[in-house]
N, C-alpha and C positions, 0 to 999 in steps of 0.2 A: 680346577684342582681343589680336594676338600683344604677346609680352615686348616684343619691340623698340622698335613703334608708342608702346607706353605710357613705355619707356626715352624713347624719343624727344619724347613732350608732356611728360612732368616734365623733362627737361631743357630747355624752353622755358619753364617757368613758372618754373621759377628763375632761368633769366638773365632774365625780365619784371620778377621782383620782384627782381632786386640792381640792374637797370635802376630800377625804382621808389625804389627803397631811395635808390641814388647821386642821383638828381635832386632826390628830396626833402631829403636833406642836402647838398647845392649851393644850393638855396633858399634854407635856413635858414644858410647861411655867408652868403653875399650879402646874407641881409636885415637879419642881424647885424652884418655891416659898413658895411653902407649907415645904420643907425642910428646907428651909434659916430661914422660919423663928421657928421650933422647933428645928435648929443650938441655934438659939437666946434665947433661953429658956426664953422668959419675953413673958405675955400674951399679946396679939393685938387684937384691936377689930375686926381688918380685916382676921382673922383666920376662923371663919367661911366662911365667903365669897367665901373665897378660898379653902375651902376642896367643899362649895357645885360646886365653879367652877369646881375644879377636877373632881368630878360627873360627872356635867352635861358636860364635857368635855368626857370622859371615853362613857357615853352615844351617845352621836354626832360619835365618832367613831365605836360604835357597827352599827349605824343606816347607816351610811358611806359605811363600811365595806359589809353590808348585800348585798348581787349581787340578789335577789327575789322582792326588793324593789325597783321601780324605782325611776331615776333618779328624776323626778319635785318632787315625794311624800315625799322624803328625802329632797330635797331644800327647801320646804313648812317649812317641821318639823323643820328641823335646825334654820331656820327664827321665827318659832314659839316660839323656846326655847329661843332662844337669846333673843327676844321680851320680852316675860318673866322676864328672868333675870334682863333685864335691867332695867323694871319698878320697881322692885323691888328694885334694886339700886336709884332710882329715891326716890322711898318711903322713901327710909332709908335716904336719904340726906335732905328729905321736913322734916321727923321727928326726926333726930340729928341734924339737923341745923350743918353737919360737909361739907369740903371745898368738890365742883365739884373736882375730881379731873382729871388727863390725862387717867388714863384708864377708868375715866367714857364717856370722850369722844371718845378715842377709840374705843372704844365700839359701840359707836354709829353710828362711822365710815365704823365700820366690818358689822356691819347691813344693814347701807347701801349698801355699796357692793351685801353682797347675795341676800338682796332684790328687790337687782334693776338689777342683772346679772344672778338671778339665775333661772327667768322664762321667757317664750316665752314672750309673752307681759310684755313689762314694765311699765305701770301706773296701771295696776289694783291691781298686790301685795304692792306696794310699797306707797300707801295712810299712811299706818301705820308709816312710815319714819319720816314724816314731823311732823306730833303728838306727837311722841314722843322727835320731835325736840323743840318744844313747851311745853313739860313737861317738859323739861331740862332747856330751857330759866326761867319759871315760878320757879323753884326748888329756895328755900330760903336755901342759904349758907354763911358762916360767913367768907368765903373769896372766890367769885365765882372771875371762871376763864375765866373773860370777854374777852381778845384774843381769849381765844383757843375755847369760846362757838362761837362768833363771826369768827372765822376761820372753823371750824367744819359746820353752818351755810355755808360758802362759799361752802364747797369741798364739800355737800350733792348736791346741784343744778350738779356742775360740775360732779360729780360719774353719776349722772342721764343724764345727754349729751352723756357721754364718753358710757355709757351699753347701750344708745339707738341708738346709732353711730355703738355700734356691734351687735347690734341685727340685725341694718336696713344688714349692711357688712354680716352674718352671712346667712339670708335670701334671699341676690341676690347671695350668692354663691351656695347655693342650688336647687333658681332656674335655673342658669346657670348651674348646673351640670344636672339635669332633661331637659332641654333643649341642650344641648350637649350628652345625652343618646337616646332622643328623634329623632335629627338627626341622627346619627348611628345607630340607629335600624330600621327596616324592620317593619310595622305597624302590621302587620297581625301575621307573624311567632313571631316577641321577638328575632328575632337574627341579627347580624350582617347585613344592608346592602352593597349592592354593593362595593360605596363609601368609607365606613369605612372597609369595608375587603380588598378591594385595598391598603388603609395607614396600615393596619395590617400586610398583607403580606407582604409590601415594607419591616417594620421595622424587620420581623422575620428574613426578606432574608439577612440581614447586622448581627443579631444576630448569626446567623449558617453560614455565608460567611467561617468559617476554617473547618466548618466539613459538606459540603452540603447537602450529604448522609440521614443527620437525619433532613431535612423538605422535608415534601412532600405532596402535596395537592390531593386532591381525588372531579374529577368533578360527580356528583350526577344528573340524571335525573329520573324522576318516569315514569315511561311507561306506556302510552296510558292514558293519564292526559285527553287529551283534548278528547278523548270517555265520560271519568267521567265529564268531565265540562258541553259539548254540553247532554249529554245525562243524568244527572242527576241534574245538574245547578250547578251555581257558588257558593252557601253554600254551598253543599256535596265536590266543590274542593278546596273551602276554608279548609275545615277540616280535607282534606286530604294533604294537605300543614301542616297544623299546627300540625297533630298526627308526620308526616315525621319530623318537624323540634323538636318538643319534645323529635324523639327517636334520632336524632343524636346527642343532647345533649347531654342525656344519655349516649351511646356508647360512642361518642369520648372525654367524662372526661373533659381534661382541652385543648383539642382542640377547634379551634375557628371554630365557624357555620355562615355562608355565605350565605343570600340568593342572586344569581348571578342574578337571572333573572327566573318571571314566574317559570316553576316548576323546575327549577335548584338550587341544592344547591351546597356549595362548601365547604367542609371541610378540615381545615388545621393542620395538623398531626406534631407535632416538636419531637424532643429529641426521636424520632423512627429510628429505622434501617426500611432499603427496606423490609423486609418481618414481622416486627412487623407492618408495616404501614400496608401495604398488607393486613394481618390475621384483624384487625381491620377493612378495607373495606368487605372483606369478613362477616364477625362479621355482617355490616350494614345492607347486601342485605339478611341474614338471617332474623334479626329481624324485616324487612319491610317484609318481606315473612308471619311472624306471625302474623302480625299484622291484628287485624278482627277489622271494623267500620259498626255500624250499617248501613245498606242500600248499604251498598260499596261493590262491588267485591275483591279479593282479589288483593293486592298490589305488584307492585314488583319495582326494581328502577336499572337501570343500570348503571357502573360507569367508570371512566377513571382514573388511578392512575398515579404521575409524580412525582418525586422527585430533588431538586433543581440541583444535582451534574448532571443532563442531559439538564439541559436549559444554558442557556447564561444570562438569567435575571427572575426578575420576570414576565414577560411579554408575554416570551416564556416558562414559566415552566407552566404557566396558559394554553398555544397555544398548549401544548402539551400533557396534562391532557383532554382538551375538543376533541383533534383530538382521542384520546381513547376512549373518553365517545361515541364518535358516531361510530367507527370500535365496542363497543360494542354492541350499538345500531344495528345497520347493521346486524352484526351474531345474531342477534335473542333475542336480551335484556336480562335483569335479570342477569347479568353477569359482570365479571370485569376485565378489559384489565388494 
């Protein structure tokens, strides 16, 4: 899967689980305060409030929880409820004339946040923000809380800097990761180039340095390529690259796919012994044997097998895989030395 796609699901799964995270601790404030105060046995008028919080707490986490639902359509909702809520709260302060108090402006604060971090663009959700920052200023109270509307007022502008500071951060990391996949990969095939299978193998070769025996690279050529090229053209050898490099995928698992050059691949086999690698090349020059493409003759590819405990480096375990590929070449191809 490229860098970016996978950039791009880890940064869903963490905003799922700070979404989780936030609702399950909403929960437990709510359930905590809903207790304290039937500790209290005297009625408050703020009892409702907090059972419907409770609710729509309980609800935020069903929504949270749900893994069918994606991640923006549950940001949206949650932003929606909260929105809600709050005006609500807003009403009941224009209509009991009772004080602004700190979780009404908390409130207002948490709002911000998701609205302003929790979707790709940040000015198109986040209009609702400022409005209701403006209901709040406008709200008649009989002791408002001129600091903290005035401080609340500050940290909205600031929350809306800092979320678009990580959107912008968030955006160049993913196209850098899409351009760092982009370089390492082989345009045509989707797999490893040259370049990048050079740094591959360097780092494998340091990884198995105590047990050499279990890496060993397998040089791949397809035989009589350039009869299919010159004599059927460069699409039909286009496609006969791209079918080769799809089934080595396949075959070698969690092996890495190399296009070396032209119709050479190079497959790098780790955590194998010398004849599970072996069975595995063999495996390959079977299932290029099966292989049927419309208009194409039938395929075959021959191979040169090496493993590191016979080179002196990476450099020559590569020199000595390719000296294979062609003593296979020589005796008659379709074969693997």
């Amino acid at each position: 899967m490229p860098s970016a796609a996978v950039h791009a699901q880890k940064t869903d799964l963490q905003q799922r689980q700070l979404l989780v995270v936030l609702a399950l601790l909403s929960v437990l404030v709510q359930g905590l305060t809903l207790g304290y105060m039937v500790m209290e046995a005297q009625p408050s008028p703020r009892f409702t409030p907090v059972v419907f919080g409770l609710l729509l707490s309980v609800l935020v986490s069903v929504l949270t929880s749900t893994p069918r639902l994606a991640v923006a359509v549950i940001q949206r909702g949650v932003v929606a409820l909260l929105t809600g809520w709050l005006l609500l709260n807003l009403l009941s302060v224009m209509v009991t004339h009772r004080p602004i108090t700190s979780g009404l402006l908390l409130h207002t604060v948490v709002l911000s946040l998701l609205a302003f971090s929790g979707c790709r663009s940040v000015g198109r959700p986040s209009s609702r923000v400022p409005l209701i920052f403006l209901c709040l200023c406008a709200s008649v109270s009989t002791s408002p809380d001129f600091p903290g509307v005035l401080l609340t007022g500050l940290i909205i502008p600031l929350i809306w800097q800092v979320t678009a500071d990580g959107h912008t951060v968030r955006t160049e990391r993913a196209r850098n990761a899409s351009l760092r996949e982009l370089a390492a990969t082989d345009e045509l095939t989707g797999v490893h180039n040259r370049r990048s299978g050079r740094a591959r193998l360097a780092a494998l070769a340091e990884r198995w340095a105590e047990t050499p025996d279990q890496l060993a690279v397998l040089m791949l050529d397809v035989d009589h390529f350039k009869r299919i090229n010159d004599g059927l053209g460069h699409d039909h050898g286009d496609e006969v690259l791209m079918a080769i490099a799809r089934l080595l995928r396949e075959v070698a698992g969690t092996g890495d796919v190399v296009r070396w050059g032209g119709e050479e691949f190079l497959v790098v086999l780790e955590g194998l012994k010398p004849q599970e690698a072996r069975a595995v090349g063999l495996r390959i020059l079977e299932e290029v044997r099966r292989t049927r493409l419309h208009g194409i003759p039938s395929l075959s590819v021959s191979g040169g097998l090496a493993s590191l405990d016979e080179a002196f480096d990476v450099r020559d375990l590569v020199r000595i895989a390719d000296q294979r590929l062609y003593q296979a070449k020589a005796g008659g191809r379709d074969q693997l030395i």
